[in-house]
C-alpha positions as CSV (number, residue, x, y, z in Angstrom):
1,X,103.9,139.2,53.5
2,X,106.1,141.3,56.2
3,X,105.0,144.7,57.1
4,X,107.0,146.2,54.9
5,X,105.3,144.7,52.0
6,X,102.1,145.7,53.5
7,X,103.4,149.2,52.8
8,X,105.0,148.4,49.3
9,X,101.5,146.6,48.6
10,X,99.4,149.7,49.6
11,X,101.3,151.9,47.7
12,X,101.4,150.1,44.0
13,X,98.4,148.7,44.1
14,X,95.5,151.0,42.4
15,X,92.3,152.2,44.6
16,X,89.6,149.9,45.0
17,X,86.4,150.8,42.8
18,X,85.0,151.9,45.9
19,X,87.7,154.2,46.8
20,X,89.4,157.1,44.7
21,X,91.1,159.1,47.4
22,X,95.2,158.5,46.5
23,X,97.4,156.6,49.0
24,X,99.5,160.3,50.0
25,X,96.0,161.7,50.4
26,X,95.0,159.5,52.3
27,X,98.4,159.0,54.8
28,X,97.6,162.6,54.6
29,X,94.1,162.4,56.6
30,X,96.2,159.1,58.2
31,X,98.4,162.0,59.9
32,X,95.4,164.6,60.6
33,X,93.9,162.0,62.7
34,X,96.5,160.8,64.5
35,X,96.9,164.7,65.7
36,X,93.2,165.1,66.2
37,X,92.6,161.7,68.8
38,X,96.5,163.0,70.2
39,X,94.9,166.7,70.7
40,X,92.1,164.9,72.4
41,X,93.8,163.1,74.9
42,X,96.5,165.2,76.0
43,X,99.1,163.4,74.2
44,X,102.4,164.6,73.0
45,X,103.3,163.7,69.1
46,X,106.1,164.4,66.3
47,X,105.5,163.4,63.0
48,X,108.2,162.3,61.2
49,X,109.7,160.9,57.5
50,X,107.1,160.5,54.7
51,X,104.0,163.7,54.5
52,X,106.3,165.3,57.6
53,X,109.2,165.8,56.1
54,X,110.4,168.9,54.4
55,X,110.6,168.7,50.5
56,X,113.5,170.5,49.9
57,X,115.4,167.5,51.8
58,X,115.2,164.6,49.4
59,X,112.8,166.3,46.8
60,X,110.0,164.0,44.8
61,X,110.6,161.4,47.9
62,X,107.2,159.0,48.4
63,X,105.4,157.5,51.2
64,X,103.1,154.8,51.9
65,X,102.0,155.1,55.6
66,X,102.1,157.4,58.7
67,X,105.2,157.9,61.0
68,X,104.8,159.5,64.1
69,X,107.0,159.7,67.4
70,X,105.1,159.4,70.8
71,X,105.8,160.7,74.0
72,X,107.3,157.6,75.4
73,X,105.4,157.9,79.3
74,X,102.2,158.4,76.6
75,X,102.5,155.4,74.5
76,X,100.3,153.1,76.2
77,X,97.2,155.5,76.3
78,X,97.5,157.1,72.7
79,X,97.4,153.3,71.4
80,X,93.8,152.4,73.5
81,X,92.7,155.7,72.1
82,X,94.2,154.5,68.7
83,X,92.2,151.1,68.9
84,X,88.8,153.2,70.0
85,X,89.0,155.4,66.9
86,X,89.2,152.0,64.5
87,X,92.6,151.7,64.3
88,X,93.2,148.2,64.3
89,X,97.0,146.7,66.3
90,X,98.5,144.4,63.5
91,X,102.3,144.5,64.9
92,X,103.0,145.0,68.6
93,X,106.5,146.6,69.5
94,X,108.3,143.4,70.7
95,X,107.7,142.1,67.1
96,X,108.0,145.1,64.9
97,X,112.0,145.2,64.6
98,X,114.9,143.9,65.8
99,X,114.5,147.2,67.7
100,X,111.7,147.1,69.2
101,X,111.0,150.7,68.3
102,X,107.8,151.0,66.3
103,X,104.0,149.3,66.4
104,X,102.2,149.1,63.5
105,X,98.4,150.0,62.9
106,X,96.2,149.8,60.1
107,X,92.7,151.6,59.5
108,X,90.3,151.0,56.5
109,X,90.2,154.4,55.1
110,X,93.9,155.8,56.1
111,X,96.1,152.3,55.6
112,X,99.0,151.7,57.8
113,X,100.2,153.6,60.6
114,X,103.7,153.3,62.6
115,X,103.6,154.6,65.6
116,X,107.1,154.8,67.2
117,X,108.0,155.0,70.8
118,X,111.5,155.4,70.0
119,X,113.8,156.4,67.3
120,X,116.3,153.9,66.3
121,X,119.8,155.4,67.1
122,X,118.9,158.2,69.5
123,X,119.5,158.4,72.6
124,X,120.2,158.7,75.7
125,X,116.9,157.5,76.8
126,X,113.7,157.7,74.6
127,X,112.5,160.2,76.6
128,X,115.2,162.7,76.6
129,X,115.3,161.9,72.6
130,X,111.5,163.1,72.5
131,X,112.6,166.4,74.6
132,X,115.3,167.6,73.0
133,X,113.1,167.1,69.0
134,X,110.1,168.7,71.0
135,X,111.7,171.5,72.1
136,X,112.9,172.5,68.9
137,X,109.8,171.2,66.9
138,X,108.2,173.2,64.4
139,X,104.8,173.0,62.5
140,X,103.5,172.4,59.4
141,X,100.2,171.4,58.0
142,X,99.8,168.1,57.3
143,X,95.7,166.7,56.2
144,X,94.9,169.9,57.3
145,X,95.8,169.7,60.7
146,X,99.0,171.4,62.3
147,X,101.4,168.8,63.0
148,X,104.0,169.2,65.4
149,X,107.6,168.0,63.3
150,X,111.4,168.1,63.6
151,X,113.3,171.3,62.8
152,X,115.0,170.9,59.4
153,X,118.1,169.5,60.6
154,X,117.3,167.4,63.0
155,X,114.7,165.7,59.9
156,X,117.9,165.5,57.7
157,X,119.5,163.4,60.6
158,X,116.6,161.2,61.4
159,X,116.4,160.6,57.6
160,X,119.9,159.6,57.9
161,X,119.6,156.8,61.1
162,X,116.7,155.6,58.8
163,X,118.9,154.9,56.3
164,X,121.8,153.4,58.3
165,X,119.0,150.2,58.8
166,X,118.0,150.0,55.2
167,X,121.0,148.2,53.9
168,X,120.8,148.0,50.0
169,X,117.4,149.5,50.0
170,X,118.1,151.6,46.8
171,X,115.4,154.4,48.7
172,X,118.0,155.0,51.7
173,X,120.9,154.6,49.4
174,X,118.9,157.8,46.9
175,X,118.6,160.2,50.8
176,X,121.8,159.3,52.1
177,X,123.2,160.9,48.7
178,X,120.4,163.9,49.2
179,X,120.9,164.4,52.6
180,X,124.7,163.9,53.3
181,X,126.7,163.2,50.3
182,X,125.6,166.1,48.1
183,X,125.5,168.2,51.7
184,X,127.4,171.6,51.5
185,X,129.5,172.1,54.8
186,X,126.9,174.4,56.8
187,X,124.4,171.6,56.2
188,X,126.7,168.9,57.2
189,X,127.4,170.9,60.4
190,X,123.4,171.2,61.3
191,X,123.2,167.5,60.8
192,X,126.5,166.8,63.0
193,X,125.0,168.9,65.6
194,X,122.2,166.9,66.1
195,X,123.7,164.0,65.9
196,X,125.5,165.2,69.1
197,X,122.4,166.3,70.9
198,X,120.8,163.1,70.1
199,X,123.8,160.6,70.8
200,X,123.3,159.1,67.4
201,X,126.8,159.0,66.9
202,X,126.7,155.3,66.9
203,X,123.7,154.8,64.2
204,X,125.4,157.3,62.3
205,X,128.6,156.1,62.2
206,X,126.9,153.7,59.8
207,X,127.0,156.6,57.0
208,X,130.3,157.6,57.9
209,X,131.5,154.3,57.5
210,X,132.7,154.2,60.9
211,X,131.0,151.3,62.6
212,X,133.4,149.7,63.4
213,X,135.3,151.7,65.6
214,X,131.9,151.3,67.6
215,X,132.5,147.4,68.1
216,X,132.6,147.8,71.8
217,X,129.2,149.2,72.0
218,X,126.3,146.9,73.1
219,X,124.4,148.1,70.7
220,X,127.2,147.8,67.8
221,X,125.7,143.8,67.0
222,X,122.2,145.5,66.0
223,X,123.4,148.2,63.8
224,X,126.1,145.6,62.0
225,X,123.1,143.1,61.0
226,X,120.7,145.9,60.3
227,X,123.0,147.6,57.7
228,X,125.0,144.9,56.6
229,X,122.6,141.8,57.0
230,X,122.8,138.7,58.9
231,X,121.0,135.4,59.6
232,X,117.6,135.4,62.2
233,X,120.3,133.8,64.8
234,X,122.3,136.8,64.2
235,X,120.0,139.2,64.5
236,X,118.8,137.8,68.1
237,X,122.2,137.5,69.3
238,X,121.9,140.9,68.7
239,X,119.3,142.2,70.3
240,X,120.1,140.0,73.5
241,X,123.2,141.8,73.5
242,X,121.6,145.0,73.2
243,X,118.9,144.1,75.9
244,X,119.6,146.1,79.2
245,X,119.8,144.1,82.2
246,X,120.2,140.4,83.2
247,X,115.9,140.3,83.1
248,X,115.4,142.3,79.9
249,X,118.5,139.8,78.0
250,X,116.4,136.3,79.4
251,X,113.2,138.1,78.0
252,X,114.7,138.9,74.9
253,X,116.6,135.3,74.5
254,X,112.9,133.6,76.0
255,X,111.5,135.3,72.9
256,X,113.6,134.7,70.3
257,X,112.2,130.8,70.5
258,X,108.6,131.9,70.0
259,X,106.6,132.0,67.4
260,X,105.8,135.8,66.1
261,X,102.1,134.6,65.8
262,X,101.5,138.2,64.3
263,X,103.9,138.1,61.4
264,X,102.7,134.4,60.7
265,X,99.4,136.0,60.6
266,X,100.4,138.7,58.7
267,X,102.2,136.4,56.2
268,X,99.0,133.7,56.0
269,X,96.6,137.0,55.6
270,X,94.2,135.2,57.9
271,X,94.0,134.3,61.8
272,X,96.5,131.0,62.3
273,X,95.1,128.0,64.2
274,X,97.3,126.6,67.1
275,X,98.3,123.3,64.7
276,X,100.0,125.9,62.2
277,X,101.9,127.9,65.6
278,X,102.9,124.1,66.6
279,X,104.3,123.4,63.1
280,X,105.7,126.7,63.0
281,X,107.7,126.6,66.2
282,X,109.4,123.2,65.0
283,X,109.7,124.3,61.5
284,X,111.8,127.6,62.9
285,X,114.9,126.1,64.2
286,X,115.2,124.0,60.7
287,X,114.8,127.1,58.5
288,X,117.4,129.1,60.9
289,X,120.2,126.2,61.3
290,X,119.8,125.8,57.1
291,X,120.1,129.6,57.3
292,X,123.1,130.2,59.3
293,X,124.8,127.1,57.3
294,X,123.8,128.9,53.8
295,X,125.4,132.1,55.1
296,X,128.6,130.8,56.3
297,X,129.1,128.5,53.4
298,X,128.6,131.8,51.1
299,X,131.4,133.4,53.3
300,X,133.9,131.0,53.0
301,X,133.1,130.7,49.2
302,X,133.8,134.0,48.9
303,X,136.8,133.8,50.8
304,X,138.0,131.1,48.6
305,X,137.6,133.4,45.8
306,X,139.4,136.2,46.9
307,X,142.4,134.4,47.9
308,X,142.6,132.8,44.3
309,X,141.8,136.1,42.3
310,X,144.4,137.7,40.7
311,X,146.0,140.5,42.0
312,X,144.8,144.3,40.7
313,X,147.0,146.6,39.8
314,X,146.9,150.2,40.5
315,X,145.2,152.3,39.1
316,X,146.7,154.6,36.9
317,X,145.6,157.9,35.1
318,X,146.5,156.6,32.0
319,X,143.5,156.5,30.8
Protein backbone atom coordinates (compact mmCIF):
# COMPACT_ATOMS: atom_id res chain seq x y z
CA UNK A 1 0.00 0.00 0.00
CA UNK A 2 1.75 3.39 -1.49
CA UNK A 3 1.00 6.56 0.26
CA UNK A 4 -1.47 7.42 -1.88
CA UNK A 5 -3.61 4.59 -0.85
CA UNK A 6 -2.85 5.41 2.68
CA UNK A 7 -4.91 8.50 1.84
CA UNK A 8 -7.63 6.69 -0.35
CA UNK A 9 -7.71 4.16 2.68
CA UNK A 10 -8.23 6.92 5.29
CA UNK A 11 -10.78 8.51 3.49
CA UNK A 12 -13.37 5.40 2.62
CA UNK A 13 -12.83 3.61 5.33
CA UNK A 14 -15.63 4.44 8.29
CA UNK A 15 -14.39 5.76 11.94
CA UNK A 16 -13.19 3.40 14.32
CA UNK A 17 -15.77 2.68 17.25
CA UNK A 18 -13.55 4.58 19.23
CA UNK A 19 -13.53 7.54 17.02
CA UNK A 20 -16.54 9.60 15.47
CA UNK A 21 -14.78 12.83 14.47
CA UNK A 22 -15.08 12.70 10.28
CA UNK A 23 -11.85 12.51 8.23
CA UNK A 24 -12.41 16.58 6.86
CA UNK A 25 -12.84 17.36 10.55
CA UNK A 26 -10.30 15.87 11.50
CA UNK A 27 -7.57 17.15 8.40
CA UNK A 28 -9.31 20.12 9.69
CA UNK A 29 -7.69 20.07 13.40
CA UNK A 30 -4.68 18.22 11.07
CA UNK A 31 -4.20 21.88 9.65
CA UNK A 32 -4.87 23.91 13.00
CA UNK A 33 -1.99 22.10 14.41
CA UNK A 34 0.27 22.32 11.97
CA UNK A 35 -0.25 26.38 12.31
CA UNK A 36 -0.17 26.17 16.05
CA UNK A 37 3.54 24.10 16.57
CA UNK A 38 4.51 26.58 13.10
CA UNK A 39 3.37 29.73 15.31
CA UNK A 40 5.38 28.29 18.07
CA UNK A 41 8.60 28.00 16.48
CA UNK A 42 8.85 30.83 14.27
CA UNK A 43 8.13 29.01 11.23
CA UNK A 44 6.75 30.28 8.01
CA UNK A 45 3.71 28.03 6.38
CA UNK A 46 1.16 28.09 3.37
CA UNK A 47 -1.50 25.71 3.38
CA UNK A 48 -2.48 24.56 0.24
CA UNK A 49 -5.14 22.14 -1.91
CA UNK A 50 -7.68 20.16 0.15
CA UNK A 51 -9.45 22.30 3.59
CA UNK A 52 -7.14 25.40 2.03
CA UNK A 53 -8.51 25.81 -0.96
CA UNK A 54 -11.24 28.20 -1.87
CA UNK A 55 -14.63 26.46 -2.71
CA UNK A 56 -15.73 28.42 -5.33
CA UNK A 57 -12.63 26.82 -7.39
CA UNK A 58 -13.63 23.26 -7.93
CA UNK A 59 -16.79 23.25 -5.74
CA UNK A 60 -17.89 19.80 -3.63
CA UNK A 61 -13.95 18.84 -4.14
CA UNK A 62 -12.72 16.31 -1.06
CA UNK A 63 -9.69 15.69 0.87
CA UNK A 64 -8.06 13.15 2.82
CA UNK A 65 -4.89 14.68 4.51
CA UNK A 66 -3.09 18.03 5.15
CA UNK A 67 -1.04 20.00 2.51
CA UNK A 68 1.09 22.58 3.57
CA UNK A 69 4.16 24.50 1.99
CA UNK A 70 7.22 25.25 4.28
CA UNK A 71 9.62 27.83 4.20
CA UNK A 72 12.30 25.93 2.56
CA UNK A 73 15.60 27.37 5.04
CA UNK A 74 12.71 26.12 7.78
CA UNK A 75 12.04 22.62 6.75
CA UNK A 76 14.39 20.79 8.86
CA UNK A 77 13.30 22.48 12.21
CA UNK A 78 9.33 22.44 11.64
CA UNK A 79 9.81 18.51 11.00
CA UNK A 80 11.77 17.87 14.70
CA UNK A 81 9.07 20.01 16.02
CA UNK A 82 6.56 17.88 13.92
CA UNK A 83 8.04 14.51 15.42
CA UNK A 84 7.90 16.22 19.17
CA UNK A 85 4.23 17.02 18.84
CA UNK A 86 3.50 13.05 17.81
CA UNK A 87 3.70 13.33 14.40
CA UNK A 88 5.20 10.34 13.35
CA UNK A 89 7.87 10.50 9.72
CA UNK A 90 6.50 7.62 7.47
CA UNK A 91 7.93 8.96 3.95
CA UNK A 92 11.12 11.08 3.89
CA UNK A 93 11.55 13.57 0.83
CA UNK A 94 14.10 11.51 -1.23
CA UNK A 95 11.38 8.78 -1.37
CA UNK A 96 8.14 10.69 -1.54
CA UNK A 97 8.09 11.36 -5.42
CA UNK A 98 9.90 11.26 -8.27
CA UNK A 99 10.27 14.92 -7.20
CA UNK A 100 11.44 14.84 -4.26
CA UNK A 101 9.06 17.56 -3.16
CA UNK A 102 6.91 16.44 -0.20
CA UNK A 103 7.43 14.25 3.26
CA UNK A 104 4.81 12.51 4.51
CA UNK A 105 3.55 12.34 8.31
CA UNK A 106 0.96 10.67 10.04
CA UNK A 107 -0.63 11.31 13.65
CA UNK A 108 -3.25 9.07 15.42
CA UNK A 109 -5.91 11.59 15.82
CA UNK A 110 -5.30 13.93 12.56
CA UNK A 111 -4.19 11.04 9.86
CA UNK A 112 -1.74 11.97 7.21
CA UNK A 113 0.12 14.97 6.71
CA UNK A 114 2.31 16.25 3.52
CA UNK A 115 4.45 18.59 4.33
CA UNK A 116 6.07 20.05 1.17
CA UNK A 117 9.25 21.89 0.78
CA UNK A 118 8.66 22.63 -2.71
CA UNK A 119 5.97 22.88 -5.21
CA UNK A 120 6.25 20.70 -8.12
CA UNK A 121 6.63 23.03 -11.25
CA UNK A 122 7.57 26.30 -9.63
CA UNK A 123 10.35 27.85 -9.71
CA UNK A 124 12.96 29.53 -9.88
CA UNK A 125 14.31 28.21 -6.72
CA UNK A 126 11.95 26.92 -3.81
CA UNK A 127 12.68 29.75 -1.95
CA UNK A 128 11.80 32.49 -4.26
CA UNK A 129 8.48 30.20 -5.10
CA UNK A 130 7.65 30.48 -1.17
CA UNK A 131 8.20 34.50 -1.45
CA UNK A 132 6.47 35.40 -4.22
CA UNK A 133 2.93 32.91 -2.65
CA UNK A 134 3.80 34.55 0.78
CA UNK A 135 3.76 37.82 -0.21
CA UNK A 136 0.52 37.65 -1.68
CA UNK A 137 -0.94 35.14 0.81
CA UNK A 138 -4.19 35.63 2.31
CA UNK A 139 -6.00 34.00 5.32
CA UNK A 140 -8.72 31.92 6.09
CA UNK A 141 -9.80 29.87 8.99
CA UNK A 142 -9.02 26.59 8.80
CA UNK A 143 -9.71 24.05 12.42
CA UNK A 144 -10.18 27.18 13.82
CA UNK A 145 -6.90 28.62 13.47
CA UNK A 146 -5.94 31.41 10.79
CA UNK A 147 -4.08 29.76 8.08
CA UNK A 148 -1.90 31.59 5.99
CA UNK A 149 -3.03 30.45 1.97
CA UNK A 150 -2.53 31.33 -1.66
CA UNK A 151 -4.49 34.29 -3.16
CA UNK A 152 -7.25 32.89 -5.41
CA UNK A 153 -5.34 32.74 -8.43
CA UNK A 154 -2.33 31.59 -7.61
CA UNK A 155 -4.60 28.40 -5.77
CA UNK A 156 -6.32 27.92 -9.23
CA UNK A 157 -2.67 27.47 -10.75
CA UNK A 158 -1.20 25.31 -8.04
CA UNK A 159 -4.39 23.16 -8.52
CA UNK A 160 -3.52 23.12 -12.07
CA UNK A 161 0.53 21.84 -11.67
CA UNK A 162 -1.19 19.25 -9.33
CA UNK A 163 -3.01 18.03 -11.99
CA UNK A 164 -0.36 18.08 -14.79
CA UNK A 165 1.27 14.90 -12.45
CA UNK A 166 -1.98 13.12 -12.03
CA UNK A 167 -2.19 11.48 -15.39
CA UNK A 168 -5.68 9.73 -15.83
CA UNK A 169 -6.57 10.38 -12.26
CA UNK A 170 -10.29 11.12 -13.05
CA UNK A 171 -9.92 13.88 -9.71
CA UNK A 172 -7.24 16.13 -11.80
CA UNK A 173 -8.93 15.39 -15.04
CA UNK A 174 -12.71 16.89 -12.94
CA UNK A 175 -10.22 20.55 -11.76
CA UNK A 176 -8.45 20.82 -14.83
CA UNK A 177 -12.08 21.21 -16.48
CA UNK A 178 -13.08 23.55 -13.22
CA UNK A 179 -10.19 25.43 -13.12
CA UNK A 180 -9.13 26.05 -16.81
CA UNK A 181 -11.35 24.61 -19.26
CA UNK A 182 -14.72 26.09 -18.08
CA UNK A 183 -12.26 29.34 -17.14
CA UNK A 184 -13.73 32.69 -18.55
CA UNK A 185 -10.87 34.93 -20.02
CA UNK A 186 -10.22 37.22 -16.92
CA UNK A 187 -9.75 33.98 -14.96
CA UNK A 188 -7.54 32.48 -17.44
CA UNK A 189 -5.42 35.67 -17.42
CA UNK A 190 -5.00 35.50 -13.28
CA UNK A 191 -3.89 31.95 -13.71
CA UNK A 192 -1.41 32.92 -16.74
CA UNK A 193 -0.06 35.56 -14.55
CA UNK A 194 0.97 33.39 -12.00
CA UNK A 195 2.16 31.01 -14.00
CA UNK A 196 4.68 33.66 -15.13
CA UNK A 197 5.64 34.78 -11.63
CA UNK A 198 6.13 31.29 -10.65
CA UNK A 199 8.06 30.00 -13.86
CA UNK A 200 5.58 27.13 -14.09
CA UNK A 201 5.40 27.54 -17.57
CA UNK A 202 6.99 24.17 -18.07
CA UNK A 203 4.48 22.04 -15.53
CA UNK A 204 1.87 23.89 -17.09
CA UNK A 205 2.55 23.37 -20.45
CA UNK A 206 1.21 19.90 -19.47
CA UNK A 207 -2.49 21.40 -19.54
CA UNK A 208 -1.89 23.32 -22.53
CA UNK A 209 -0.81 20.46 -24.24
CA UNK A 210 2.49 21.95 -24.92
CA UNK A 211 5.06 19.67 -23.49
CA UNK A 212 6.66 19.05 -25.93
CA UNK A 213 7.90 22.09 -27.12
CA UNK A 214 9.66 21.94 -23.55
CA UNK A 215 11.78 18.70 -24.72
CA UNK A 216 15.02 20.59 -24.16
CA UNK A 217 14.37 21.27 -20.66
CA UNK A 218 16.10 19.12 -17.96
CA UNK A 219 13.29 18.82 -16.23
CA UNK A 220 11.00 17.90 -19.47
CA UNK A 221 11.81 13.76 -18.75
CA UNK A 222 9.92 14.19 -15.23
CA UNK A 223 6.89 15.99 -16.30
CA UNK A 224 6.60 13.41 -19.55
CA UNK A 225 6.53 10.23 -17.14
CA UNK A 226 4.49 11.95 -14.51
CA UNK A 227 1.65 12.93 -16.87
CA UNK A 228 1.93 10.41 -19.42
CA UNK A 229 3.42 7.34 -17.43
CA UNK A 230 6.48 5.38 -17.79
CA UNK A 231 8.33 2.37 -16.41
CA UNK A 232 10.47 2.71 -12.77
CA UNK A 233 13.68 2.86 -15.21
CA UNK A 234 12.03 5.69 -16.82
CA UNK A 235 11.11 7.47 -14.20
CA UNK A 236 14.88 7.44 -12.68
CA UNK A 237 16.31 8.32 -15.91
CA UNK A 238 14.31 11.05 -15.20
CA UNK A 239 15.01 12.36 -12.25
CA UNK A 240 18.95 11.85 -12.89
CA UNK A 241 18.34 14.12 -15.60
CA UNK A 242 16.62 16.49 -13.64
CA UNK A 243 19.29 16.26 -10.76
CA UNK A 244 21.49 19.54 -10.66
CA UNK A 245 24.97 19.00 -10.70
CA UNK A 246 27.52 16.19 -11.44
CA UNK A 247 27.12 15.21 -7.29
CA UNK A 248 23.41 15.63 -6.99
CA UNK A 249 22.96 13.26 -10.65
CA UNK A 250 25.54 10.27 -8.93
CA UNK A 251 23.26 10.69 -5.74
CA UNK A 252 20.29 10.44 -7.54
CA UNK A 253 21.59 7.37 -10.01
CA UNK A 254 23.29 5.77 -6.35
CA UNK A 255 19.71 5.77 -5.19
CA UNK A 256 17.82 4.58 -7.74
CA UNK A 257 19.49 0.85 -6.87
CA UNK A 258 18.35 0.98 -3.32
CA UNK A 259 15.79 -0.38 -1.72
CA UNK A 260 12.93 2.40 -0.55
CA UNK A 261 12.90 0.45 2.85
CA UNK A 262 10.05 2.97 3.76
CA UNK A 263 7.66 2.17 1.01
CA UNK A 264 8.45 -1.61 1.48
CA UNK A 265 7.46 -0.88 4.98
CA UNK A 266 4.64 0.96 4.10
CA UNK A 267 3.54 -1.80 1.64
CA UNK A 268 4.27 -4.87 4.33
CA UNK A 269 2.26 -2.54 7.13
CA UNK A 270 5.02 -3.70 9.51
CA UNK A 271 8.84 -2.96 10.16
CA UNK A 272 10.89 -5.27 7.29
CA UNK A 273 13.76 -7.43 8.51
CA UNK A 274 17.15 -7.09 6.62
CA UNK A 275 16.41 -10.85 4.78
CA UNK A 276 13.19 -9.17 3.11
CA UNK A 277 15.54 -5.71 2.06
CA UNK A 278 18.20 -8.46 0.65
CA UNK A 279 15.32 -10.20 -1.35
CA UNK A 280 14.00 -6.98 -2.25
CA UNK A 281 17.12 -5.46 -3.79
CA UNK A 282 17.54 -8.65 -6.06
CA UNK A 283 13.94 -9.00 -6.75
CA UNK A 284 13.94 -5.15 -8.08
CA UNK A 285 15.95 -5.31 -11.17
CA UNK A 286 13.75 -8.51 -12.30
CA UNK A 287 10.37 -6.74 -11.75
CA UNK A 288 11.97 -3.48 -13.63
CA UNK A 289 13.71 -5.35 -16.78
CA UNK A 290 10.04 -7.46 -16.98
CA UNK A 291 8.62 -3.91 -16.69
CA UNK A 292 10.47 -2.04 -19.28
CA UNK A 293 10.10 -5.27 -21.73
CA UNK A 294 6.05 -5.29 -20.97
CA UNK A 295 6.02 -1.53 -21.89
CA UNK A 296 7.82 -1.60 -25.05
CA UNK A 297 6.25 -4.80 -26.28
CA UNK A 298 2.68 -2.83 -25.59
CA UNK A 299 4.23 0.08 -27.79
CA UNK A 300 5.14 -1.77 -30.63
CA UNK A 301 1.85 -3.72 -30.52
CA UNK A 302 0.20 -0.68 -30.70
CA UNK A 303 2.23 0.42 -33.41
CA UNK A 304 1.46 -2.57 -35.29
CA UNK A 305 -2.05 -1.77 -34.99
CA UNK A 306 -2.10 1.54 -36.20
CA UNK A 307 -0.29 0.88 -39.22
CA UNK A 308 -2.79 -1.95 -40.17
CA UNK A 309 -6.09 0.06 -39.16
CA UNK A 310 -7.99 1.32 -41.74
CA UNK A 311 -7.95 4.66 -42.75
CA UNK A 312 -10.73 7.33 -41.19
CA UNK A 313 -12.41 9.41 -43.14
CA UNK A 314 -13.26 12.93 -42.38
CA UNK A 315 -15.62 13.93 -40.58
CA UNK A 316 -18.43 15.33 -42.05
CA UNK A 317 -21.51 17.41 -40.80
CA UNK A 318 -23.70 15.19 -42.26
CA UNK A 319 -24.95 14.03 -39.50
Amino acid sequence: MGVREMATQEATEGPAPAASVPLEVRIGFAHASLQWIADRCGADLIHVKGAALDPTLVPGRGFSDADVLARPQQVRMLLDELRRHDWELINTFAYGSSFEHSATLRHKDFGLLDLHRIYPGTGPTPEQAFDTLWSARTTTVIGGRDCAVPSRAAQAALLLLHAARGGTDPKAANDVEWVWTAAGPDDREQILEWVRRLDAELGFSVITGTLDEHRDDPAYDLWRVASRGGTRMDEWRARVRAARGARTKLAVAARSVLVNVEHLTIVRGRPVSRREVVAEFFERPVRGLREQVTRRAGTALGRAGARHREPVPPATDDR
